[in-house]
N, C-alpha and C positions, 0 to 999 in steps of 0.2 A: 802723853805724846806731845812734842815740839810742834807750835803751830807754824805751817811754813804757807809762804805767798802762794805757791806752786809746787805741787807734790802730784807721785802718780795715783791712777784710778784703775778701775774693773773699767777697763774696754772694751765696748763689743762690736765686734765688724761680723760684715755678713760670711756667711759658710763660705769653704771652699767651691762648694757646687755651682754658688752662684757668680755670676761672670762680673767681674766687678769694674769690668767697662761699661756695663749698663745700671749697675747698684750706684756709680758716682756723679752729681752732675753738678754745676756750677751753682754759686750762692745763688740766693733767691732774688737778690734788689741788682741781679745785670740784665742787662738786654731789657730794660723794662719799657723801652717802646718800640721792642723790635720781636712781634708774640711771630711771626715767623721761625726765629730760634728756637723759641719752647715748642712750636708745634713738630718741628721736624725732632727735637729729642724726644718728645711725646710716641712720634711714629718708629725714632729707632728705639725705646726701651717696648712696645706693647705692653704683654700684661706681665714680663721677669719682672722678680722684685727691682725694688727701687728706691735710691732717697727720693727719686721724683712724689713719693707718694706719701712723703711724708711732713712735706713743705706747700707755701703758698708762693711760688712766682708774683711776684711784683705786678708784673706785665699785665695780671689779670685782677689786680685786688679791688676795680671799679664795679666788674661784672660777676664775681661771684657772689654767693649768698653764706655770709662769713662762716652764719652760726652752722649749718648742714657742713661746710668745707670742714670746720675745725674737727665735728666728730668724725667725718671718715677720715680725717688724717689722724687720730685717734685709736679704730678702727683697723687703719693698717699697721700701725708699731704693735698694738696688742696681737695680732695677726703672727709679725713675724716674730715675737718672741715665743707665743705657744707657738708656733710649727718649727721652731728651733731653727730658725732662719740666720743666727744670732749666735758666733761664739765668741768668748768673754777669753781676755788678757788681762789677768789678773796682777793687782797691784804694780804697773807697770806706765812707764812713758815709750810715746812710739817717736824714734828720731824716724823725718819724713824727708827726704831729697824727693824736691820736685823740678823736672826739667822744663822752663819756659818755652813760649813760642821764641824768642832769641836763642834759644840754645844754653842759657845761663843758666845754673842749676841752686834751687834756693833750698835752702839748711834752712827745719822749722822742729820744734818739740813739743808734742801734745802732751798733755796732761791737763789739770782742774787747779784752778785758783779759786781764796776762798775769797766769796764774796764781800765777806767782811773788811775784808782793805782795798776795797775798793770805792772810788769816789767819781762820780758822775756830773756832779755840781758845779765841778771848775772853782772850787774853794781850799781853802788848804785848813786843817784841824790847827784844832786852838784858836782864840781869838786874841790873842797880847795881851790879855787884863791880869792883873797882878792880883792874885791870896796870900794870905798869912795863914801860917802853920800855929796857931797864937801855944801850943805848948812849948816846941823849942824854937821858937820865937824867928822860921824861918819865913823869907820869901818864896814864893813858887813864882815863875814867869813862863807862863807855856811854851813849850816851844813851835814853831810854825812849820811842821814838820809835814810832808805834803803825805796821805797813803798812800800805800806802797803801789797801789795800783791807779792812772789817773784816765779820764774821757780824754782825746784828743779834738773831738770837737765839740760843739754845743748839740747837747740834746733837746729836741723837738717831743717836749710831754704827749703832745697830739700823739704823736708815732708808737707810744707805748703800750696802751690799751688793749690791741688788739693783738702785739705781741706778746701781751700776759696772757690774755685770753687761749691764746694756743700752749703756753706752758702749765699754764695751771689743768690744761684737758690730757697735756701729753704725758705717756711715761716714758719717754726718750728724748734724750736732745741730741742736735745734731748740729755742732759747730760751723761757722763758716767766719768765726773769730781770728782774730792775727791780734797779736798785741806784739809789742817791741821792749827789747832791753839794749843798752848802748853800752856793747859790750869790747870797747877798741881792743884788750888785751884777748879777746876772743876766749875765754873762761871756763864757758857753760856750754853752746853748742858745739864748737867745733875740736874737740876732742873726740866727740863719738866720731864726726867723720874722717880720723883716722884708723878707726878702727871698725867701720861700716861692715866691711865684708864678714867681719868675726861675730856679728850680731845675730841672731833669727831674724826670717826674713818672714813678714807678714801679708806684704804682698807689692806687688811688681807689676805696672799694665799702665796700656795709653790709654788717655783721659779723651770721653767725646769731646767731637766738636772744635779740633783744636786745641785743645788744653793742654796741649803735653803729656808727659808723663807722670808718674808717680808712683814711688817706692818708699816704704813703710818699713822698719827693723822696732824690734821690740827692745825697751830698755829696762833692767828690774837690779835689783840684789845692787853689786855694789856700784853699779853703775850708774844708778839711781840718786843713792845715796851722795856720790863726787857731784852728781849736777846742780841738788840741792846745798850743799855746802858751799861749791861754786858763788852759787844764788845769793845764798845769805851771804858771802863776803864781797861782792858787787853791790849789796843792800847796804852794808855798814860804808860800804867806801860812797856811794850815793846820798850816805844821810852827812857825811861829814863835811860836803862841799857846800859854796857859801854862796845862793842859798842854799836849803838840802835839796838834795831829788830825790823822786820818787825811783822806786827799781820798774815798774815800768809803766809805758805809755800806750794807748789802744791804736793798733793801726787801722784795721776791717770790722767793722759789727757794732760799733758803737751802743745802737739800739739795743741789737740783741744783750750784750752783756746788762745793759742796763736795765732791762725789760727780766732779766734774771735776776739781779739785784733787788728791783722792786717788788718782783715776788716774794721773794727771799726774808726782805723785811717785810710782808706781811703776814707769811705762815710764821714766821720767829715768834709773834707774839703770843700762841697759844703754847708755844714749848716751853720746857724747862730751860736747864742748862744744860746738862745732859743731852738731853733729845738734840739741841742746837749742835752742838759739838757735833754729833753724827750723822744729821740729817743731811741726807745725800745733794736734797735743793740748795744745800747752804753753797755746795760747788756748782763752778762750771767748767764747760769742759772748750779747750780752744785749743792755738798754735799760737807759739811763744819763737820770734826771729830777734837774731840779731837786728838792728838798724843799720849795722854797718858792714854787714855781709853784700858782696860785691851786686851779687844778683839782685838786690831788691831797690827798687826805684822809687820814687813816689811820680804820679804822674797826676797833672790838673783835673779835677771835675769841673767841666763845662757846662752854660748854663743854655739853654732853648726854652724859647717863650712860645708859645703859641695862641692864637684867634687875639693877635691884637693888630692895630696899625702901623705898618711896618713904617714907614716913613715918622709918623708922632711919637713912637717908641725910638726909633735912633738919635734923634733929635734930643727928644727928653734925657734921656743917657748919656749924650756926648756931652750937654750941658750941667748935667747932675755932678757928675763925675770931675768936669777940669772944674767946679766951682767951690766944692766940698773937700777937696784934699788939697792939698798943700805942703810945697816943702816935701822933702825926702827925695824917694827914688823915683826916677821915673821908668815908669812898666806904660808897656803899648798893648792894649785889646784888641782885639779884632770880631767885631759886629757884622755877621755877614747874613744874607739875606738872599732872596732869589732876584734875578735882574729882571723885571718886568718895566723895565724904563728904554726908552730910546735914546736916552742922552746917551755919550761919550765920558762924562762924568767932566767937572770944572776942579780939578786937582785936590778936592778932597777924599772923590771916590776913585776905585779902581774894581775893575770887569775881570773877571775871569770867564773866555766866549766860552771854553769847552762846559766848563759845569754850569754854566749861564748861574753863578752866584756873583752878588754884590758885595765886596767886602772895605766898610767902612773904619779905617785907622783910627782909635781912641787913643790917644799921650795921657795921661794923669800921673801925676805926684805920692806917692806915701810912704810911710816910713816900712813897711813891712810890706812882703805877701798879702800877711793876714790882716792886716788894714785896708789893703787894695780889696781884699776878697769881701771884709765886711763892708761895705762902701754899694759894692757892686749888690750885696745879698737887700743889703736896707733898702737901694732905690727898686730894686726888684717886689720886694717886699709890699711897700708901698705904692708902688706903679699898679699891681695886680688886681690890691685892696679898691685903686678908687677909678681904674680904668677898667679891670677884669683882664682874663687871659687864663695861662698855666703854665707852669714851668714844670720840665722836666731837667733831671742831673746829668749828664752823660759822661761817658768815661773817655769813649775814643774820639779822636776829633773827623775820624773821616764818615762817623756815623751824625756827627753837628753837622755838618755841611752835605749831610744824604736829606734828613731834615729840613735842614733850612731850605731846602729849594720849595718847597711846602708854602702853600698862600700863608699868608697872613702870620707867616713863621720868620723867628728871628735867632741866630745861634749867635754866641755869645765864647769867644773861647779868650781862656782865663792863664795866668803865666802857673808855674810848678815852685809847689813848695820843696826850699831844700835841707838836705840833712840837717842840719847845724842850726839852722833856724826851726827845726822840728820843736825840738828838748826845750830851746833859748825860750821859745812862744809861749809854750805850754809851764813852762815853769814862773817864766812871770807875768805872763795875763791867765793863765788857769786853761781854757780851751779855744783850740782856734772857731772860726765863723762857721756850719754847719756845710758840708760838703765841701770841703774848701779842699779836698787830696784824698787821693788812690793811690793803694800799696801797686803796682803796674798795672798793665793793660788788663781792659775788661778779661780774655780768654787766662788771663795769668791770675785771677782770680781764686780762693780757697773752692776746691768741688767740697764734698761733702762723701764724707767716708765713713769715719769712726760716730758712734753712737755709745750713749751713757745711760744708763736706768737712774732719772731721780727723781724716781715716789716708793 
């Protein structure tokens, strides 16, 4: 069989019995300093199934006890696969229209990518070193040909461990991945959505909590078949550009993909060749969007520090920042803070009385985004190392500035990376700076629906 990037799988979503406004809930790393959220989705699923039950929220990964958490999440997928909780769509991709809190409706396609072209590292295959063929007396010159699949930001090794830990216990995985294809001539997704209605309908219903909606159509036979050929000829035309591109780039899950990958390569070793070929771990299973479908946005992760000194910390960073960059574009920060001062402010600062926050104007220079972004992560980085603190990532900015009004708290809101410079980054520095963009708002988020067996 033809090995493809992205091909369909045995999907399992839960029964029709079960109400699958309660089986779907937001990825795990949002709302992660806001457990208000989770508790109220806690109270509205009780004890109906749920993916709630088969994840670890963010929010809470300081105060759980990993190793008891991983086996009942465990626990409960074996649970609903013997009680038949679980029915299977067989060799099959689900085109997914999902309706945002804007009302925009985002085109996505699940199925499984094989792990094997994929690369994490921010590196591209080959190294330029020249062999000889010494029989027919040829040159070989590698080519720098990036795989097919690449990280869009830098992965944090730290972050991995413990989401191996839960793959190697689980027999299901449960995507909350988005990856991108930059697909102008629109190719691969959006043909099914002219023909949405003519599809099986797998499921229909509003997402808690704000989310929207979401609706699922099953794709199989030759329908399948046009997406993947699609695929490959988007692939040959991406390797032929100068430099080449990869056919695609991670938007959401970073970790996770990776965190599968590096399982992947560790069970590999005990297998044959055979066994690899089939072994179910070798995929994963995610949501494949265009980048340049209307509805998808990227929107800034912001940063928030907290239990430092709010005055010595803005200070330090206004300073860090206009000293170390230079040249290029200039992007404006905004450092805001709670106003626990009686000045008036002497024209650097400016008040807002109703939220009583402070917010300090930073100007700096750089040639990119992603230069601005890694500038801000290193003094961060280092500020934390030798002063102490923590930072947390945020998506929305009106949850920075619910935050920041918080002692000894400082938000941090960061400019939005944009399409063109997505592809441009990642193709010639390899990965942007770690947090550095969100596929849209926190609530516009992947829930968590579809489920795969891979053990």
């Amino acid at each position: 069989m033809k090995k493809e990037v992205f091909r369909p799988a045995d999907i399992l979503l839960p029964t029709e019995d079960i109400l699958p406004e309660l089986w779907s809930v937001i990825a795990c790393d949002q709302f992660t300093s806001e457990r208000d959220y989770w508790e109220r989705v806690k109270r509205e699923i009780g004890e109906s199934p749920s993916t709630l039950n088969m994840i670890i929220p963010e929010a809470y990964l300081e105060d759980i006890d990993e190793e008891s958490k991983i086996k009942k999440i465990a626990e409960f997928m074996e649970e609903y696969i013997n009680q038949g909780k679980l029915r299977e769509i067989k060799d099959s991709f689900i085109y997914v229209e999902r309706e945002q809190s804007d009302g925009k409706v985002r085109k996505g396609l699940v199925g499984v990518v094989d792990l094997e072209e994929y690369d994490f590292s921010g590196s591209k295959t080959g190294d330029g070193s020249l062999s000889c063929c010494e029989g027919v007396r040829l040159r070989c010159v590698p080519c720098l040909t990036p795989a097919a699949i690449l990280a869009s930001e830098g992965t944090v090794l730290d972050r991995l461990p413990s989401r191996i830990r839960v793959r190697k216990a689980a027999s299901l995985e449960l995507p909350h991945i988005m990856t991108f294809i930059a697909d102008v001539d629109e190719t691969v997704i959006e043909p099914l959505a002219k023909k949405a209605d003519a599809l099986p309908l797998l499921y229909d219903f509003e997402l808690m909590e704000g989310g929207g909606h979401l609706k699922g159509m099953q794709v199989s036979g030759n329908d399948a078949e046009n997406i993947m050929t699609a695929l490959n000829a988007l692939h040959e035309k991406n390797k032929m550009q100068n430099p080449p591109q990869c056919l695609m780039i991670m938007g959401d899950g970073n970790h996770s993909l990776a965190a599968a990958k590096s399982y992947w390569d560790e069970i590999k070793q005990n297998l044959s060749a055979s066994e690899q070929e089939s072994h179910p771990a070798r995929y994963a299973l995610l949501e494949v969007n265009n980048l340049y479908d209307p509805a998808i946005s990227f929107e800034a992760i912001h940063r928030v520090v907290f239990d430092v000194s709010v005055e010595k910390f803005v200070s330090a960073l206004s300073n860090a920042l206009t000293k170390t960059i230079d040249g290029g574009n200039e992007y404006s920060l905004q450092v805001i803070s709670s106003d626990n001062s009686d000045k008036t402010g002497d024209g650097s600062l400016s008040y807002s009385s109703a939220a009583r926050l402070r917010c300090v104007p930073c100007l700096v220079k750089a040639s990119s985004t992603s230069e601005l972004i890694t500038k801000v992560q290193e003094f961060l980085d280092d500020y934390i190392d030798k002063k102490g603190g923590k930072i947390d990532y945020i998506h929305d900015e009106d949850v920075v500035r619910k935050l920041a009004k918080e002692k000894n708290c400082v938000g941090i809101l960061l400019p939005t990376v944009s399409k063109p410079e997505f592809f441009k980054t990642v193709s010639a520095n390899g990965v942007f700076p770690r947090k550095s963009f969100s596929v849209g708002h926190a609530r516009d988020k992947r829930y968590y629906m579809e489920c795969r067996k891979i053990i």
